[in-house]
DOZALUM-978753 format. One record per residue (C-alpha): y, x, z; residue in one letter. Coordinates in steps of 0.5 Angstrom, whole numbers, padded with zeros to 4 digits, always signed. Each point is the difference from the previous one (the first is absolute). Last residue first. Layout:
BEGIN
YXZa...
END
This chain:
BEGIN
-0147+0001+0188x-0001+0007+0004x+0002+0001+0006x+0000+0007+0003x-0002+0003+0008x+0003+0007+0001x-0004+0006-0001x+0005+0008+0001x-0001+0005-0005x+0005+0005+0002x+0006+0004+0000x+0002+0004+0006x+0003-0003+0005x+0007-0002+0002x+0003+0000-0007x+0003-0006+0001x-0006-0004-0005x-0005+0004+0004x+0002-0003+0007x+0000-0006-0003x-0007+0000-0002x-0002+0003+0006x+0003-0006+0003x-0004-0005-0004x-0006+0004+0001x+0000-0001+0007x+0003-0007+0000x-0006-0002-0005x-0003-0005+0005x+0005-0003+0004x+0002-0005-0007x+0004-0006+0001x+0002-0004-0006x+0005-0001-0004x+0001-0004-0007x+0006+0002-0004x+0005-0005-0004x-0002-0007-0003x-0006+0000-0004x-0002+0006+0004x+0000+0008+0000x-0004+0004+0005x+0001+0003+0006x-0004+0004+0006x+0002+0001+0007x-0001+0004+0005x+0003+0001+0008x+0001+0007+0001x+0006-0001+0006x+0004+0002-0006x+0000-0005-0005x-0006+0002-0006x+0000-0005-0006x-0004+0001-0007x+0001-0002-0006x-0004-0003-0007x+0001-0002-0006x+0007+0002-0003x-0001+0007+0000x-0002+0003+0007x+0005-0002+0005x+0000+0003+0006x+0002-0003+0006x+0005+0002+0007x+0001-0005+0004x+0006-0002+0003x-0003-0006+0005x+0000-0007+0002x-0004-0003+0005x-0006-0005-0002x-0005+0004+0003x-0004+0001-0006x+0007+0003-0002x+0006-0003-0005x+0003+0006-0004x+0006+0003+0000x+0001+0005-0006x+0000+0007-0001x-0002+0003-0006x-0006+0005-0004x-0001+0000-0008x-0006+0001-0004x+0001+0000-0006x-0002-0004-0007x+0002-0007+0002x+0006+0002+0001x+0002+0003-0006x-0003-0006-0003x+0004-0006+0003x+0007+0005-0001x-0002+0000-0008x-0001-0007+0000x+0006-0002+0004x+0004+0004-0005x-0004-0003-0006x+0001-0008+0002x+0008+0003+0001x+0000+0002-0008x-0003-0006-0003x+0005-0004+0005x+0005+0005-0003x-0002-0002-0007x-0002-0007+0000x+0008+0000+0001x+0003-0003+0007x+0004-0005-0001x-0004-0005+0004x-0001-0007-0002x-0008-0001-0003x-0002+0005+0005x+0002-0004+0007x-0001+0005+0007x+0002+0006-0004x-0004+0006+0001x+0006+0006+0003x-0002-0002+0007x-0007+0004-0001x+0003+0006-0003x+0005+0001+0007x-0007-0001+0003x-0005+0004-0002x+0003+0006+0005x-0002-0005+0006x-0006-0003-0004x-0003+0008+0000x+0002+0001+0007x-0003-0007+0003x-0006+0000-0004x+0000-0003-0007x-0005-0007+0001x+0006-0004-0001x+0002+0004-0006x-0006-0001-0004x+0002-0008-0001x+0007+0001-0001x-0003+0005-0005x-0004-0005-0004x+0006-0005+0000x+0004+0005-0003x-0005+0002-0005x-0001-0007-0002x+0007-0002-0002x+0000+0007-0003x-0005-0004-0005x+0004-0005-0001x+0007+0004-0001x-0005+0004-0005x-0001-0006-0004x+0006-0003-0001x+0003+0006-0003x-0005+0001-0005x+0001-0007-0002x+0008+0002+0000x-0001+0006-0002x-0005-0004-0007x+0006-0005+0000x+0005+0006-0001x-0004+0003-0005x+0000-0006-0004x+0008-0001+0001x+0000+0007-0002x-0004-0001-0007x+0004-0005-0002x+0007+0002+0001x-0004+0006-0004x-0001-0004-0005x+0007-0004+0000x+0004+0006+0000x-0004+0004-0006x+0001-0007-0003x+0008+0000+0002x+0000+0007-0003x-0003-0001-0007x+0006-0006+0001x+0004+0005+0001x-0001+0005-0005x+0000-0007-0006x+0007-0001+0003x+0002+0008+0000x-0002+0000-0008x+0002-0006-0001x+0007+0002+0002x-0001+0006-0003x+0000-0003-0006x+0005-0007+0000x+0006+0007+0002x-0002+0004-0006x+0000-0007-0004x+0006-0002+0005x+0003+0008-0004x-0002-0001-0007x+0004-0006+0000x+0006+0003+0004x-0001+0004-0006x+0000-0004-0005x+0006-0004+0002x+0004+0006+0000x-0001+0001-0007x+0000-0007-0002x+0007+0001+0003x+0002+0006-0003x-0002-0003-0008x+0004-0006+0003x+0005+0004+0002x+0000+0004-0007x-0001-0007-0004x+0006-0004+0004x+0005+0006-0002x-0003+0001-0007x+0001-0007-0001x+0007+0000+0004x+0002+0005-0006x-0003-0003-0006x+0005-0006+0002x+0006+0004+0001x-0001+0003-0007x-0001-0006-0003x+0006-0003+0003x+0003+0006-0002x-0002-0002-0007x+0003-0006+0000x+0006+0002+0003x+0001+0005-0006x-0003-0005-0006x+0006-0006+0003x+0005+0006+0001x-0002+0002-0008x+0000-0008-0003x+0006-0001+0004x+0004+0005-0005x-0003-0001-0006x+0003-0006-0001x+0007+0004+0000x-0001+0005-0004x-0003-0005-0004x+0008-0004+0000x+0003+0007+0000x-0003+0001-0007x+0002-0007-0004x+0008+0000+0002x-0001+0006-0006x-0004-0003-0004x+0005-0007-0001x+0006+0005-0001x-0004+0003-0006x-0001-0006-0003x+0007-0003-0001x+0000+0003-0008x-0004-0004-0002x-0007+0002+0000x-0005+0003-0004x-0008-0001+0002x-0002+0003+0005x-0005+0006+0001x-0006-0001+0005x+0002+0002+0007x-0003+0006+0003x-0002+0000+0008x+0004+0003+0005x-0001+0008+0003x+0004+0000+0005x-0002-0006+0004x-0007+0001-0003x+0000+0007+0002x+0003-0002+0009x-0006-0004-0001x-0005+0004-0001x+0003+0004+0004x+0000-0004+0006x-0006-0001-0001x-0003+0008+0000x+0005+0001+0007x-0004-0007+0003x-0007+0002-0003x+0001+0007+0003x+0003-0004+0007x-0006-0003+0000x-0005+0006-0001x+0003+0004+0005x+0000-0007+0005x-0007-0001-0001x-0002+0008+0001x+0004+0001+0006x-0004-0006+0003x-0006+0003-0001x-0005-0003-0006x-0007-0002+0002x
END
């Protein structure tokens, strides 16, 4: 397409190139045919002839030049609306171009997302799955830690009296109602373990204490008593009256038993060091 410059070079050579046409034709007029002789009055008439087509011809070039000038102007807003229209269809292409880009990672991130909402959805399925697998899970061990605490209650009646005292911080810590407490299974878990392992250590030695016992005679006396794990015990007070003890339902059962005081102060006296190690029989019960 031709530039503006160009369009207007072009017509005002087409302009300078009428003009001259018409500035010839003006001085160059066109020949007239030979007259016939005539009187001697006919050269006044030719002579007043010439300015009238001087005259005529005047309008003709001013109506030619405004015309032509109309036309110029013409073609130069033509040329004007072309260009900003060929601008415009530039411009449109590119914001075209541009929304199409735009439309395309829009897809693009439209299709990642919906790719991530199934992968969302997938494992959204497979948590709550595995929630309600911990859960049943969950359901279990709180019953099964249930039990355990009520089976150690049950071996904490028959503890002795040094092993239920240090038994019994550990003891309080069971809740009372299961279903409502807000200890979790793992803490209850870890308390059953603890009263356990202190049940087991002290079914795996021989420890001596001192303790008030109630004597054949029905008085009170401190005692001194060996314990031999969590089975059987021994009981001598200091006027040498003994006595043996085992584990009950409900605690500790005494009984008197004069016959072992010999060897059961033997037996002491090796636990403290006071004679030499030795080999000392004492009656035991074995159920």
């Amino acid at each position: 397409m031709a530039t503006p410059r160009l369009t207007v070079a072009a017509l005002a050579a087409a302009l300078c190139f009428l003009t001259v046409a018409v500035q010839a034709t003006q001085s160059a007029p066109p020949k007239r045919p030979a007259a016939a002789p005539k009187p001697a009055s006919a050269p006044k008439l030719a002579a007043s002839a010439a300015p009238a087509d001087e005259a005529s011809d005047r309008p003709g070039l001013e109506e030619t030049r405004l015309t032509l000038a109309k036309w110029i102007e013409t073609q130069q807003i033509i040329a004007k609306e072309r260009n900003d229209w060929q601008q415009g269809k530039e411009i449109l292409e590119g914001r075209i171009e541009l929304v199409g880009k735009e439309v395309s990672v829009l897809k693009e991130k439209i299709a990642q997302s919906l790719t991530a909402v199934s992968e969302s959805d997938q494992k959204k399925e497979r948590l709550t799955a595995e929630n309600e697998q911990l859960k049943a899970t969950a359901a279990q061990l709180a019953t099964a830690v249930s039990v355990m605490e009520g089976q150690v209650r049950g071996l904490a009646k028959r503890m002795p009296q040094p092993v239920a005292e240090r038994l019994a911080p550990l003891l309080q810590r069971i809740p009372t109602e299961a279903s409502s407490t807000r200890v979790t299974v793992a803490e209850r878990f870890q308390n059953v373990l603890g009263i356990l392992n202190e049940m087991n250590r002290a079914n795996s030695e021989i420890s001596l204490s001192y303790e008030v016992r109630t004597l054949a005679d029905g008085s009170s006396s401190e005692v001194q008593v060996i314990y031999v794990g969590l089975a059987q015990a021994y009981y001598l007070s200091p006027r040498g009256e003994a006595g043996i003890g085992r584990p009950g339902e409900d605690g500790w059962d005494w009984k008197p038993a004069p016959e072992i005081a010999g060897q059961l102060l033997v037996a002491l006296e090796v636990m403290q060091g006071k004679h030499p190690p030795a080999f000392v029989p004492l009656p035991v019960e074995i159920k």
